[in-house]
LODREN-747730 format. One record per residue (C-alpha): residue in three letters; x, y, z. Coordinates in steps of 0.05 Angstrom, whole numbers, plus 5000, padded with zeros to 4 digits. Example, Ala and Ser with C-alpha at 12.3 -4.5 7.8 and 13.67 -1.06 7.14 Angstrom:
BEGIN
<r type="Ala" xx="5246" yy="4910" zz="5156"/>
<r type="Ser" xx="5273" yy="4979" zz="5143"/>
% end
This chain:
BEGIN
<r type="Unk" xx="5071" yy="5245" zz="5592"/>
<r type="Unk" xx="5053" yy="5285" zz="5523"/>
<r type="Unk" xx="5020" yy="5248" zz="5470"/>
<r type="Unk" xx="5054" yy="5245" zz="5415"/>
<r type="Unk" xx="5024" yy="5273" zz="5339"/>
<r type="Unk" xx="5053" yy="5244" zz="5272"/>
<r type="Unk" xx="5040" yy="5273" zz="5204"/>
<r type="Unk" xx="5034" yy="5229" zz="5137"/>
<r type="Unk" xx="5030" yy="5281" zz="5072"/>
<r type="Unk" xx="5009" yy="5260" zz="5006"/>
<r type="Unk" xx="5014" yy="5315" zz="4951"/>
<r type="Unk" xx="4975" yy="5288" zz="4890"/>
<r type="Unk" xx="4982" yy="5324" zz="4825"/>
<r type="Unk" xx="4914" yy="5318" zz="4766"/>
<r type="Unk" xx="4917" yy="5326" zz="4698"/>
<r type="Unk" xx="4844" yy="5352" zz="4676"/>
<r type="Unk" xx="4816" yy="5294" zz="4672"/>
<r type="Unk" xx="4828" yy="5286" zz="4747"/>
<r type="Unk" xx="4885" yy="5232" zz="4733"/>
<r type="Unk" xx="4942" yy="5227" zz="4788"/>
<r type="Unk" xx="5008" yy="5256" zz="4742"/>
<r type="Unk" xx="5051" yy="5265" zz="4799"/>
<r type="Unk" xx="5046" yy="5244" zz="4874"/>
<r type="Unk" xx="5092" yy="5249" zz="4928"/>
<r type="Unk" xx="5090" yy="5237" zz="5004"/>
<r type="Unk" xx="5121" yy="5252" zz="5068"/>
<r type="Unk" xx="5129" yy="5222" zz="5133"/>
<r type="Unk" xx="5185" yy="5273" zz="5170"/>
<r type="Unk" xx="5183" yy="5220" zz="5234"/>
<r type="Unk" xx="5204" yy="5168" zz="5179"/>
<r type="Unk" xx="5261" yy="5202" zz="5144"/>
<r type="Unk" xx="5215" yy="5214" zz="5079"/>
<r type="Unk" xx="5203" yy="5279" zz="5054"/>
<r type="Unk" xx="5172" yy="5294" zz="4987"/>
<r type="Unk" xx="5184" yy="5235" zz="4960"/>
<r type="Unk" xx="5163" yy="5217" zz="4891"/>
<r type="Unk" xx="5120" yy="5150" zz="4882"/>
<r type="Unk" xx="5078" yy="5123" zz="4822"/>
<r type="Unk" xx="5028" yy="5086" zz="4866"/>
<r type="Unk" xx="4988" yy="5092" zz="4928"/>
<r type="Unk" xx="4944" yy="5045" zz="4967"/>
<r type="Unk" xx="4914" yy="5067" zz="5027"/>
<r type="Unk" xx="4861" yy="5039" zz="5073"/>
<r type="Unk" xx="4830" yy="5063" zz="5142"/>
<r type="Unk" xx="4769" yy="5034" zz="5176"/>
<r type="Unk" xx="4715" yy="5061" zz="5197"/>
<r type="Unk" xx="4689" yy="5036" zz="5265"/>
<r type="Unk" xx="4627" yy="5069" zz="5261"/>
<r type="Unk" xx="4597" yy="5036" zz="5202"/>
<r type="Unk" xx="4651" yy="4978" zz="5219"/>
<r type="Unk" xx="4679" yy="4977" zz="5136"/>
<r type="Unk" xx="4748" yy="4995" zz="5100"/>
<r type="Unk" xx="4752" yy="5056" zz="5070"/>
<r type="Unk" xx="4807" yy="5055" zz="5012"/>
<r type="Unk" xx="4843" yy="5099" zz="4967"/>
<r type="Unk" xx="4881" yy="5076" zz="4906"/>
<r type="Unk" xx="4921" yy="5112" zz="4861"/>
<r type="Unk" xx="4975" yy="5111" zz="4812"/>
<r type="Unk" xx="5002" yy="5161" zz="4761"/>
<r type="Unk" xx="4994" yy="5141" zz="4689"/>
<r type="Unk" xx="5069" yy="5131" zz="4689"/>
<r type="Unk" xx="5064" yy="5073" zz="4729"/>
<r type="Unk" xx="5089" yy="5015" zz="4697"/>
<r type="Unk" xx="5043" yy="4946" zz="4684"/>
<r type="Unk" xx="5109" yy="4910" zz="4708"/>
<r type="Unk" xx="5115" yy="4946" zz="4769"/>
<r type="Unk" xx="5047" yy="4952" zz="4787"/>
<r type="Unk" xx="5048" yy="4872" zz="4792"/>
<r type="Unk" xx="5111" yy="4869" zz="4836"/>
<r type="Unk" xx="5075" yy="4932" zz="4876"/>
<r type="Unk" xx="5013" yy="4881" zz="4892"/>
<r type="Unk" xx="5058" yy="4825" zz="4906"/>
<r type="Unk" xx="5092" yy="4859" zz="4956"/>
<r type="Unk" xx="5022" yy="4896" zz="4991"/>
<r type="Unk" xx="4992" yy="4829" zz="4998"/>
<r type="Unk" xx="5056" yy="4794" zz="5030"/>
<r type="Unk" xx="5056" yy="4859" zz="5080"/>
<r type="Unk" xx="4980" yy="4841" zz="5098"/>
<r type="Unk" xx="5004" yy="4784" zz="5112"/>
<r type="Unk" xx="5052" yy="4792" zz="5150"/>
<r type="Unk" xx="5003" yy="4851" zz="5182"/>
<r type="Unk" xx="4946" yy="4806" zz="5191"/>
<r type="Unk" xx="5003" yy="4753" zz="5225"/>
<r type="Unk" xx="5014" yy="4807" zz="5279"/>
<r type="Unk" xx="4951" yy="4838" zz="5289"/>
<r type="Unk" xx="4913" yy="4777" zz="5305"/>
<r type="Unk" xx="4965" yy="4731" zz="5320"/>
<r type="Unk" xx="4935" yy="4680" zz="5269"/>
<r type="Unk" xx="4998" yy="4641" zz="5239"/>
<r type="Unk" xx="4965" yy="4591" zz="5203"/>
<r type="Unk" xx="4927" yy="4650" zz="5165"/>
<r type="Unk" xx="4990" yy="4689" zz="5145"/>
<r type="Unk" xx="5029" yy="4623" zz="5126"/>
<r type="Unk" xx="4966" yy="4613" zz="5078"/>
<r type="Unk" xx="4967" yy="4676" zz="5057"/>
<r type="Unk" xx="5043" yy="4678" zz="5033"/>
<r type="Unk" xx="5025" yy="4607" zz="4999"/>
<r type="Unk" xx="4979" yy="4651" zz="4951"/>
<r type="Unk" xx="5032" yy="4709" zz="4946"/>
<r type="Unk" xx="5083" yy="4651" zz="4920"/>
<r type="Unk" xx="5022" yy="4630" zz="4876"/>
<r type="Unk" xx="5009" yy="4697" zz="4850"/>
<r type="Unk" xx="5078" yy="4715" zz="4839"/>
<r type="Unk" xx="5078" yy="4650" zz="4803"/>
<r type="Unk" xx="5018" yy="4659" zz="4752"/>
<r type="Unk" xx="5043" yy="4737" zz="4740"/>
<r type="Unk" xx="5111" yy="4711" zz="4727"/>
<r type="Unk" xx="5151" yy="4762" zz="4781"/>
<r type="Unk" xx="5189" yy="4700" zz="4808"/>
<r type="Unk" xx="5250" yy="4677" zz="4755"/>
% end
């Protein structure tokens, strides 16, 4: 049997000041292709010096609003992520107790 390869593009466009204007990815195996998005979060890890390695971006027409709702919904996916990685439940139910209390205190919930 082959291995199979995957590709995940991200085109990021800098003003001079080396300020994300315009990003957009693309994931062919995933139906996206250049795609515009305003924000990016990315982290691998590094098993050789056993740390996350993270990349974070987000044009500067990103919206305050959004960017909330964007971390709301990143930390209830590591959640969720963390639930079926490790298989520790009680961890991810915790977790989505502070998502509900974030989304509380930032005011995303009506």
């Amino acid at each position: 049997m082959a291995n199979s390869k995957y590709e995940i593009k991200f085109d990021i466009e800098l003003d001079d000041n080396k300020i994300p204007e315009k990003m957009h990815w693309t994931a062919k195996d995933g139906g996206v292709v250049n795609q515009e998005t305003k924000a990016i979060m990315l982290s691998v890890w590094d098993a050789k010096s056993k740390e996350s390695l993270r990349i974070d971006l987000w044009t500067k027409e990103m919206p305050v609003d959004e960017m909330k709702v964007f971390f709301h919904h990143t930390l209830l996916a590591m959640a969720d992520s963390l639930q079926k990685a490790t298989g520790e439940d009680k961890m991810g139910d915790t977790m989505r107790d502070f998502c509900d209390y974030f989304a509380e205190k930032l005011e995303l919930k009506k």
